[in-house]
Structures are given as structure tokens and as C-alpha cells.
C-alpha positions, 0 to 999 in steps of 0.5 A, a space after each residue: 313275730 320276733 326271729 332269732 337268728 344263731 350265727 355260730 362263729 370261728 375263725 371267719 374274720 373274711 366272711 362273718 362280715 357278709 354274714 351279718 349284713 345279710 341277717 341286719 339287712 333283712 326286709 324281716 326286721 323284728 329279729 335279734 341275732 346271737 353270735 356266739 364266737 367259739 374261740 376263734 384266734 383271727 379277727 373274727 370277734 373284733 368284726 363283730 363287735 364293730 358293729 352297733 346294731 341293737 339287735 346283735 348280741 355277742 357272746 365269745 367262750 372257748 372253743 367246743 364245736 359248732 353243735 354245742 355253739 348252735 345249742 347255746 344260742 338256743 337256749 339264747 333265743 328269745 323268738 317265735 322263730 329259730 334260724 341258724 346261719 353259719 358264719 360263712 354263709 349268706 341269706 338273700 335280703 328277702 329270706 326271713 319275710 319268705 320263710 315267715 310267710 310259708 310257715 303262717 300259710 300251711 303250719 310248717 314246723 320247719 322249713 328250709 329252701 334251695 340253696 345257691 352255692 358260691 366261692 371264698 370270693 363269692 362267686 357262684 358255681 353256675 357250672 353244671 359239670 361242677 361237681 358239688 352240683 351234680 351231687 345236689 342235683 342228684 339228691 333233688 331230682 330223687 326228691 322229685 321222683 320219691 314225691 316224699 321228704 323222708 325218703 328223699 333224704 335217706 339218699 342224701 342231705 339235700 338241705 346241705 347246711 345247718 344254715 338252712 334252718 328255719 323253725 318254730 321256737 315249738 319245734 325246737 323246743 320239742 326236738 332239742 339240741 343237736 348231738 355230738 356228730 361233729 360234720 353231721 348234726 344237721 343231718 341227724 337233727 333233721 330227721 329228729 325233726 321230721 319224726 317229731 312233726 309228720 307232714 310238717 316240714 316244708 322244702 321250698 324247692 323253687 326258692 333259692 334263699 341262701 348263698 352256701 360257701 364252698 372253700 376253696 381250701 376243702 381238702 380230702 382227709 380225715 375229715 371225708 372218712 369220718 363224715 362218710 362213717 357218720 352218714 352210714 350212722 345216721 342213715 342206718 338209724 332213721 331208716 330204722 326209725 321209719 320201720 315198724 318195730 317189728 320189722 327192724 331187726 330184719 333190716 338192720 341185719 340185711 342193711 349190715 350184710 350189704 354193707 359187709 359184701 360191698 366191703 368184701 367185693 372191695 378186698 376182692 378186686 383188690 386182691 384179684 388186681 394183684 395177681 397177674 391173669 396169666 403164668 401164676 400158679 398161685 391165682 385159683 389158690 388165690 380165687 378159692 381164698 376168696 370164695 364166699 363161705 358156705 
């Protein structure tokens, strides 16, 4: 059973390395590995073409985004199976066998383990007051507590990375390609995947197969904002998807108020926290300005 593993490449000349050991070191040996480099303007593409391993193909094109990188690699793949591992990502030697095996056992479509998150030197964050670690703490115990993958993760993208990935050539043929959500499309892709295949994605929460880099570099920005305006995208739309045609129009007007009062409940307090509590004549004006309309 052949596995084709799609590293998706830019500008990661310090860990596309490490990344590439990890997948030709694998216990799995009959796989192939497809790197595409998406334009990058370090060394990353003469790391891998130092390599001499037959199993690896490199592919270098202009820069266009990892979800369309991910889609050509793809339409590449030669497998019975599918894994995505990005370029500053790492699996553990044993993750392929594993993940071959859970998916013989019980028909699993696609699968994804527990994750293992590190630093640029790859040090693991162990701390449990790390922030990074409480959020994905958080998003488990949900999990546990829900009993059900759906809606475990409308709370949160628990599987953390596209990384995490492993499919049947089945699956992702039915499902297709990622869209153009640029720091989403993991999370979006999962959910096409769960609708497509009811009861046929596996989380093996015991198992911890892949090392997740976090850059010390990551900053607020831009970036923060729009992710947050994707995650609202994305959660509105398949928890609509779960609903019963019937009812979905109810919730989605009910899920766009709530939305709306948290945003009126922010320009309140804001507001509010501008006009002193006492010795202003102007704060009831003020107060009856921000009374709810009736």
C-alpha cells in the first residue's frame, strides 16, 4: 500500500530538512514524497534537491499559496493514501505505520492524531500555563466532554494543522481540493470531510505522531484578524450544514444577532468607559444613546 506524502514548501530552507528526514525515515517505507516549493527565495529548494532518495520528487512554481500548493501535490499523488506534511512540521518515525494500521482496523476515511507542539530549535513546549497549550487543552477536553467530532470541532480546530492529515486516495477524491481560505483551509476541508463520510473520521487522541512548530517569530496583525473573520466564516457555514434545511434559516438569523449584540456590547463599554461616572451632565444622554432599540 503505497502513501503519498505532499510537503508544500516556502521559505523554510532551517526546517524543510527535518521535515523530509521525518517522512524518509519513516518504519512506512513504501511511499513517495512530492515537494512542491512555492516560490521561495531562501535555500529551500537547494535543500531538497540535495537529496538522492528515489522516493522524492521536486516540483518548484511560483508563489500561490499553500492551499493551491497542497491541490497540486494532490492531483500528484500516485497513493492509496494521502498525508500532508508542512514544511516545518515533523512526524514521529512511527506515524505512517500507525496511521495505516487505525485505518485497515476500522475503514477510517481520514484520520488525524494529537499533536506535540515545539520551538524554531525544536524544543517542546511542556509548560502547561503556555498559552498555545491551554487553548488546545481546552478544545480536547470539549471533545471529551461532547462525545462527538462535529461538534467538537465547531469549538475549535482541534486537529491544529493540515500536517495532521492522513486520507484515503477514496476520500480525497470525493472531497476535492481545498479552497481559497488562506489560514483556514485545513479547518474548512475538515469539515467537507466529516460531512462527506459520517462516522468515518478517526481522532486518535492517545496518540501524539506529529511535532507542530510554533515560530517564535508569530506576531499579532493582520494576520489575527482575518483568521478570526475566516473561523466566524467557517463555523457559521457548517453549523448551518449540520441543521436540517428547515431549521437553518432560524439559526443563522439567531447566530448573526448574537454576533451583532457582542459587537454592540463592545461599543458600549467602550463608550461608557469614556464618560467619567460622576460631575458629567452629558452621561444619561449618553446612556439613553445606547439603549437597545425597540
Amino acid at each position: 500500500m503505497l502513501v503519498s506524502v505532499i510537503i508544500p514548501a516556502y521559505n523554510h530552507e532551517l526546517f524543510v530538512g527535518p521535515a523530509i528526514d521525518s517522512v524518509l525515515n519513516q518504519t512506512w517505507e513504501e511511499l513517495e514524497l512530492i515537494v512542491i516549493d512555492d516560490g521561495s527565495t531562501d535555500k529551500t529548494g537547494e535543500v531538497v534537491q540535495g537529496y538522492g532518495d528515489e522516493r522524492l520528487s521536486y516540483y518548484y512554481q511560483e508563489n500561490q499559496d499553500a492551499f493551491n500548493t497542497i491541490n497540486r501535490g494532490l492531483g500528484m499523488a500516485k497513493g492509496d493514501y494521502v498525508a500532508i506534511l508542512n514544511s516545518d512540521d515533523i512526524y514521529s518515525t512511527d506515524r505512517l505505520k500507525k496511521m495505516v494500521a487505525a485505518q485497515q482496523k476500522n475503514d477510517a476515511a481520514c484520520l488525524f492524531t494529537d499533536v506535540i507542539p515545539i520551538s524554531d530549535a525544536g524544543e517542546e513546549f511542556t509548560d502547561p500555563e503556555f498559552g498555545w497549550n491551554i487553548w488546545h487543552r481546552k478544545n480536547r477536553e470539549w471533545y471529551f466532554e461532547c462525545k462527538d467530532l462535529y461538534t467538537a470541532f465547531l469549538k475549535g480546530n482541534f486537529m491544529v494543522t493540515t500536517s495532521n492529515l492522513f486520507m484515503t486516495a477514496e476520500a480525497v477524491r470525493k472531497v476535492g481540493k481545498f479552497c481559497s481560505l488562506r489560514y483556514l483551509h485545513d479547518y474548512d476541508f475538515m469539515f467537507r470531510m466529516m460531512l462527506a463520510f459520517p462516522g468515518r473520521v478517526q481522532y486518535l487522541d492517545s496518540e501524539k505522531l506529529l511535532y507542530y512548530r510554533i515560530h517564535s517569530g508569530n506576531t499579532l496583525g493582520e494576520a489575527a484578524i482575518l483568521g478570526r473573520e475566516q473561523d466566524m466564516e467557517v463555523i457559521r457555514r457548517y453549523m448551518l450544514a449540520a441543521l436540517p434545511e428547515q431549521y437553518r434559516g432560524l439559526a443563522a438569523a439567531g447566530a448573526d444577532r448574537l454576533v451583532d449584540l457582542e459587537r454592540e456590547l463592545q461599543q458600549v463599554r467602550s463608550e461608557l468607559a469614556e464618560v467619567p461616572e460622576k460631575g458629567c451632565v452629558s452621561r444619561p444622554a449618553v446612556l439613553v444613546r445606547l439603549l437597545p432599540e425597540r
